[in-house]
C-alpha positions as CSV (number, residue, x, y, z in Angstrom):
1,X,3.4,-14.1,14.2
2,X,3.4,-17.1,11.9
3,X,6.6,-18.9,11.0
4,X,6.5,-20.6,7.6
5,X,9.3,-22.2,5.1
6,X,9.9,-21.7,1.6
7,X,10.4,-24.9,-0.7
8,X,13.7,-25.6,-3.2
9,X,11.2,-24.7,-6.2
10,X,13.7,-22.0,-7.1
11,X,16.7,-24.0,-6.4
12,X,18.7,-24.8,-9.4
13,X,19.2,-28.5,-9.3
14,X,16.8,-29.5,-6.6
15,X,14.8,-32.3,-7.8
16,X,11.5,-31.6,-8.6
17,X,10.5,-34.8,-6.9
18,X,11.7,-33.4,-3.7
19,X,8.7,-30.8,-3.4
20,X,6.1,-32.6,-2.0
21,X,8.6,-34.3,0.5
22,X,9.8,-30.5,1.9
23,X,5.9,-29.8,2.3
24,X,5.2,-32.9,4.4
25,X,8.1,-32.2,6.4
26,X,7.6,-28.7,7.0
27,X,4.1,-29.5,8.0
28,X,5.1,-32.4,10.4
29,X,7.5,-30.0,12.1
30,X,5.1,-27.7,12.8
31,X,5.9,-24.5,10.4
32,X,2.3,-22.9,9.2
33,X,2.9,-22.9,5.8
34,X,4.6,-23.3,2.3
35,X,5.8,-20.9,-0.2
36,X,7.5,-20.6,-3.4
37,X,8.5,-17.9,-5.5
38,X,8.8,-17.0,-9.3
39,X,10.8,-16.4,-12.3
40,X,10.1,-17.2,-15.7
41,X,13.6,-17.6,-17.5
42,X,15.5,-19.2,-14.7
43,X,15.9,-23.1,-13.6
44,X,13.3,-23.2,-11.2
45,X,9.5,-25.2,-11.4
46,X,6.6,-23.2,-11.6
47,X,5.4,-22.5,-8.7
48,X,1.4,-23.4,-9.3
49,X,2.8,-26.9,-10.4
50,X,5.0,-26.7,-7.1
51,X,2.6,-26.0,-4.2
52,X,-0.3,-28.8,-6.8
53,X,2.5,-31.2,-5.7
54,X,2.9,-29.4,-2.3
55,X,-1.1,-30.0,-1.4
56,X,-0.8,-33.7,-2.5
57,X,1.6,-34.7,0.2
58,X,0.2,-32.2,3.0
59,X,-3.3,-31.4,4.8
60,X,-2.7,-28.4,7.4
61,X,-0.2,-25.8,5.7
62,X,-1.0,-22.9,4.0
63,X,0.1,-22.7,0.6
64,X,1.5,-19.3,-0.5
65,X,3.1,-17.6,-3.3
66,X,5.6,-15.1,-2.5
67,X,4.8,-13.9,-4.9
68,X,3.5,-15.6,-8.2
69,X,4.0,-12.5,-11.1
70,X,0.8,-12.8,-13.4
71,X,1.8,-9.4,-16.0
72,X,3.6,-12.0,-18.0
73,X,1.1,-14.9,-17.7
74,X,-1.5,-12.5,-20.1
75,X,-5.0,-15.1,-20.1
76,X,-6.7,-13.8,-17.0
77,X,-9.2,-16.5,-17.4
78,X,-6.7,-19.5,-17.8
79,X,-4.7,-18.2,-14.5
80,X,-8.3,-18.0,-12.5
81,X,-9.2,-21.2,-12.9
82,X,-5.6,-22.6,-12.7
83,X,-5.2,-20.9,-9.0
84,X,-9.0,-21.7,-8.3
85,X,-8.2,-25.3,-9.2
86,X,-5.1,-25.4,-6.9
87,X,-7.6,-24.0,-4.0
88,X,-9.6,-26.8,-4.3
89,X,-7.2,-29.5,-4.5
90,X,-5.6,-27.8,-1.2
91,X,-9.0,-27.9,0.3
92,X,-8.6,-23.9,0.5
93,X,-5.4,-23.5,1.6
94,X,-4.1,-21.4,-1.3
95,X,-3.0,-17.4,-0.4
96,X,-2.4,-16.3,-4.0
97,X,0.6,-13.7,-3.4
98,X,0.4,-11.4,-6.8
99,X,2.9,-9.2,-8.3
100,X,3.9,-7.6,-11.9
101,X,7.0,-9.3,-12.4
102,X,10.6,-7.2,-11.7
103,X,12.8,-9.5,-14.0
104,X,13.0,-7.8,-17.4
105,X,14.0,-10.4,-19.2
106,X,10.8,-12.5,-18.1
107,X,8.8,-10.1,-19.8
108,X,11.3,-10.1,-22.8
109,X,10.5,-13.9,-23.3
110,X,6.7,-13.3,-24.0
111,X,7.1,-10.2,-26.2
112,X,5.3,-6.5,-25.4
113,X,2.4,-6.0,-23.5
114,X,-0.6,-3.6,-25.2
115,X,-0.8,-1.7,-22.5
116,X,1.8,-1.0,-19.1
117,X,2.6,-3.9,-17.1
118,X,0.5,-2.1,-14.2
119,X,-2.7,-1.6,-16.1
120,X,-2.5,-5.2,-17.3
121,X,-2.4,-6.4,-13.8
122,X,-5.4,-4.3,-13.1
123,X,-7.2,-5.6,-16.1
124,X,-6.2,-9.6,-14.8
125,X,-7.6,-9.3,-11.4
126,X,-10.5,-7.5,-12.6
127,X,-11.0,-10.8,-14.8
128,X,-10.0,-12.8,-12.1
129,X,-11.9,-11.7,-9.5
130,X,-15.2,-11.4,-11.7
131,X,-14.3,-15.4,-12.9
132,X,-14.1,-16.6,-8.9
133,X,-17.3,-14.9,-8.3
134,X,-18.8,-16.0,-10.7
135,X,-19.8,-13.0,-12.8
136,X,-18.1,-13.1,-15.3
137,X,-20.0,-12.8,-18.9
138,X,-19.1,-14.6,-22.1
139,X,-17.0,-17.5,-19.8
140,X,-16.6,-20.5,-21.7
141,X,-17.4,-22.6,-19.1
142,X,-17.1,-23.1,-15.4
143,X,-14.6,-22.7,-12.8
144,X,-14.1,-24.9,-9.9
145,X,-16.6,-24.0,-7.2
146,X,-15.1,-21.0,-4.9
147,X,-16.2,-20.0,-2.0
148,X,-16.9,-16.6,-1.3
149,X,-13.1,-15.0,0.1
150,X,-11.2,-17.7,-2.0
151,X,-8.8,-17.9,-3.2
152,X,-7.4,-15.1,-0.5
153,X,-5.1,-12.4,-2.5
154,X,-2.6,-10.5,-1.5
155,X,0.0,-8.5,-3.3
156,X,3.4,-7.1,-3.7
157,X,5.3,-4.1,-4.7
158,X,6.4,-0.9,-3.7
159,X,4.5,1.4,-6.0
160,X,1.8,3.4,-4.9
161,X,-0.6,1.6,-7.0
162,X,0.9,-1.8,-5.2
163,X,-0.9,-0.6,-2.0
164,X,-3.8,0.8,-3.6
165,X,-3.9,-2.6,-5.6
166,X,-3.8,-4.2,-1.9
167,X,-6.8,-2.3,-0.5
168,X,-9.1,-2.6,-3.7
169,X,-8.6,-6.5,-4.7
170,X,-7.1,-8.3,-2.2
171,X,-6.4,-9.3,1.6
172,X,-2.6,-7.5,2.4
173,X,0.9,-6.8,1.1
174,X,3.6,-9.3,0.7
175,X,6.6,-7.7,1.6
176,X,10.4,-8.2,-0.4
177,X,13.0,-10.3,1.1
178,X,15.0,-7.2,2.3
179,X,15.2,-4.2,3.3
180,X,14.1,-3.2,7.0
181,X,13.2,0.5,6.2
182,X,11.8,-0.6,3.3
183,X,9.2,-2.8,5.2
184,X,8.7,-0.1,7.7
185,X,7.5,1.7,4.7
186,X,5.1,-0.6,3.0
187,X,3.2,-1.3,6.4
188,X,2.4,1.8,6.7
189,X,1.6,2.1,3.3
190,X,-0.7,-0.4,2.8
191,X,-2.1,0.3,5.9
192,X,-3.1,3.9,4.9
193,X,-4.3,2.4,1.6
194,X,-6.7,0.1,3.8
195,X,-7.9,3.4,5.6
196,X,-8.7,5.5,2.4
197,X,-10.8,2.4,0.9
198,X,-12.6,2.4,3.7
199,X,-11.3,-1.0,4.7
200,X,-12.3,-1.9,8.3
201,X,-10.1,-5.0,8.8
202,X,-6.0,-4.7,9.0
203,X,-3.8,-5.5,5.8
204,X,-2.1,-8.9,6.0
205,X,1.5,-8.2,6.0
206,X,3.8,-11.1,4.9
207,X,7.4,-11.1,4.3
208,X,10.4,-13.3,2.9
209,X,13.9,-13.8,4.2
210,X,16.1,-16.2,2.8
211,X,17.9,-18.5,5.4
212,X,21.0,-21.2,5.0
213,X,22.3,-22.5,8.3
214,X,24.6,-25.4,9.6
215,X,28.6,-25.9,8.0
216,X,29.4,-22.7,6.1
217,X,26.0,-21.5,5.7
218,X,27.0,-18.0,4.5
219,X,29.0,-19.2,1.6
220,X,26.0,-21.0,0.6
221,X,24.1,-18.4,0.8
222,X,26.3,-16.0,-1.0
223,X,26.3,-18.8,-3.9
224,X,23.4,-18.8,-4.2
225,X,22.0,-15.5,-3.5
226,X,24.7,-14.2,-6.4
227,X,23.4,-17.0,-9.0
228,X,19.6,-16.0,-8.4
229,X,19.6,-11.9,-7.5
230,X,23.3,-11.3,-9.6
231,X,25.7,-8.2,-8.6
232,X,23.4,-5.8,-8.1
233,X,20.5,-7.2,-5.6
234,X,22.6,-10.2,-3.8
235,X,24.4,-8.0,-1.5
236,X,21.6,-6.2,-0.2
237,X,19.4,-9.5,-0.2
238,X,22.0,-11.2,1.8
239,X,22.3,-8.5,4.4
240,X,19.0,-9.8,5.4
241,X,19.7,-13.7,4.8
242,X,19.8,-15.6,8.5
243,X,22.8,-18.0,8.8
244,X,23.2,-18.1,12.5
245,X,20.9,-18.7,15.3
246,X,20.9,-14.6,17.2
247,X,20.7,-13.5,13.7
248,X,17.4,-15.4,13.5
249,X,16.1,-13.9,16.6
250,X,16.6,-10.7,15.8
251,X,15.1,-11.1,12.2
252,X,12.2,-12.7,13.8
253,X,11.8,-9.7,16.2
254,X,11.8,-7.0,13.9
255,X,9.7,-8.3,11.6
256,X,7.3,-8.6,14.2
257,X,8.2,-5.2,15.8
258,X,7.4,-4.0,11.5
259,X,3.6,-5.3,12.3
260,X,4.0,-8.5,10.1
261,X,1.5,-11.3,10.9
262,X,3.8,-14.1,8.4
263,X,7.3,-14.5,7.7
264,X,8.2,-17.1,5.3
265,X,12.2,-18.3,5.5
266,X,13.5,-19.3,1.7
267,X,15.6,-21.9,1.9
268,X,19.5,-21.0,0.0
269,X,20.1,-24.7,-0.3
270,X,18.5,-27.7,-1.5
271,X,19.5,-30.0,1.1
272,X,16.0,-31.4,3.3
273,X,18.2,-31.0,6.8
274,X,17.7,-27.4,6.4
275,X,14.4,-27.6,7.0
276,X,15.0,-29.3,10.7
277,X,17.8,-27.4,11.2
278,X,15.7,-23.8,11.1
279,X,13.0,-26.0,12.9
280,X,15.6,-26.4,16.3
281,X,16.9,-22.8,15.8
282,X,13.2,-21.7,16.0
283,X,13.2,-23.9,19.3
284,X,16.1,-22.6,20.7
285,X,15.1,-19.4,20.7
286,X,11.6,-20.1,22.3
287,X,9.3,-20.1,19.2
288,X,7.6,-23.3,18.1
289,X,7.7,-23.3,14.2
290,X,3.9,-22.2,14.0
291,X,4.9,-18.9,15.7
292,X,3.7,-19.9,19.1
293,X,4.4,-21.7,21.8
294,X,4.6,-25.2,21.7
295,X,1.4,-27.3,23.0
């Protein structure tokens, strides 16, 4: 299983300058990739901006969006060639996690959709899709080259149209940041969506789990947790939040126990230490950052 780190994107306060530094770091310590999540009305970067200033600074990482929520981003075309230009500056390292958006008051800021949040996704990747391929009549004009695959998609959600989503557009699921039940669920979900589209290959499963670790790392977390998720999501979010190292190893195991090939660990505080400090946790309990071994 692949270990990856989320960046402060998200983190009220973190300067924005501090982006590319995380990436480098996370990538010089060994951790396969980068991710960043979304909200629209909420002090946080966007994250296609974020992981643009992630790509500058790195050249190995994956860059991933846990997930990036396109029903309120409404020009299909403008997003395709904004993620297909963010492939190529990474040199293809771009896995475009997709969702609708669960944060009312996101949608609230751009006005109503014509049509339910859900179709409109369905309409945008259709676009999308058709726009990275290359088929796409009455364009305006060109995309950046993509090559056939990219930019990989995967998506979230736990709605049955989430998985079937999964199976007909993109590569997998990307799983919420808690919940253990929950992600026994949606594996074998999207799995059995895989099956009835007659997919042969197996549904990349990624999943978030927020992390804060060192001096009071649970109050930190709970800070945090409470400003982002408010009273009725924190608790249950920080259930699953790692503070301490055997709570890290047994995160680590069950997710991979779940079937998860990625988990990506958000960080709850904007300090760069946190990123070494998950780094020797990882080594203390025998997994390089990358999810194997060390060489």
């Amino acid at each position: 299983m692949r270990i990856g780190v989320g960046l402060p994107a998200a983190i009220p306060g973190s300067p924005g300058s501090d982006v590319g530094r995380w990436a480098r770091k996370a990538e010089e310590l060994g951790f396969s990739s980068v991710g960043v999540i979304d909200r629209l009305v909420y002090d946080n970067l966007d994250p296609i901006v974020a992981l643009a200033a992630a790509a500058a600074t790195t050249e190995r990482v994956e860059l991933i969006t846990t997930v990036l929520n396109i029903a309120y981003r409404r020009n299909a075309l403008v997003l395709a060639k904004q993620l297909a230009s963010l492939d190529a500056v990474a040199a293809g390292r771009l896995t475009a996690g997709l969702g609708v958006g669960g944060w009312p008051e996101d949608h609230a800021a751009v006005g109503p959709s014509r049509i339910s949040t859900g179709a409109l996704m369905d309409e945008m990747v259709t676009t999308m899709r058709a726009a990275w391929e290359g088929s796409l009549t009455g364009a305006s004009g060109p995309l950046p080259a993509t090559p056939a695959g990219r930019p990989r998609v995967l998506f979230g959600g736990f709605a049955p149209a989430a998985f079937t989503r999964a199976a007909r557009f993109g590569d997998g699921w990307v799983a919420p940041s808690f919940g253990y039940d929950q992600l026994q669920r949606g594996v074998a979900a999207v799995r059995d969506a895989f099956s009835h589209a007659a997919r042969t290959e197996e549904p990349r499963v990624v999943v978030e789990r927020y992390f804060s670790l060192g001096d009071d790392a649970a109050a930190h977390a709970a800070d945090y947790l409470s400003h982002y998720y408010g009273g009725t999501y924190a608790p249950a979010v920080m259930a699953d939040t790692v503070t301490t190292r055997h709570h890290l190893e047994r995160e680590v195991d069950r997710i991979a126990d779940a079937g998860c090939h990625d988990v990506v660990f958000l960080p709850c505080a904007k300090d760069p230490a946190q990123i070494e400090l998950l780094a020797r946790a990882l080594d203390a309990i025998g997994l390089a950052p990358a999810g194997q071994d060390a060489a």
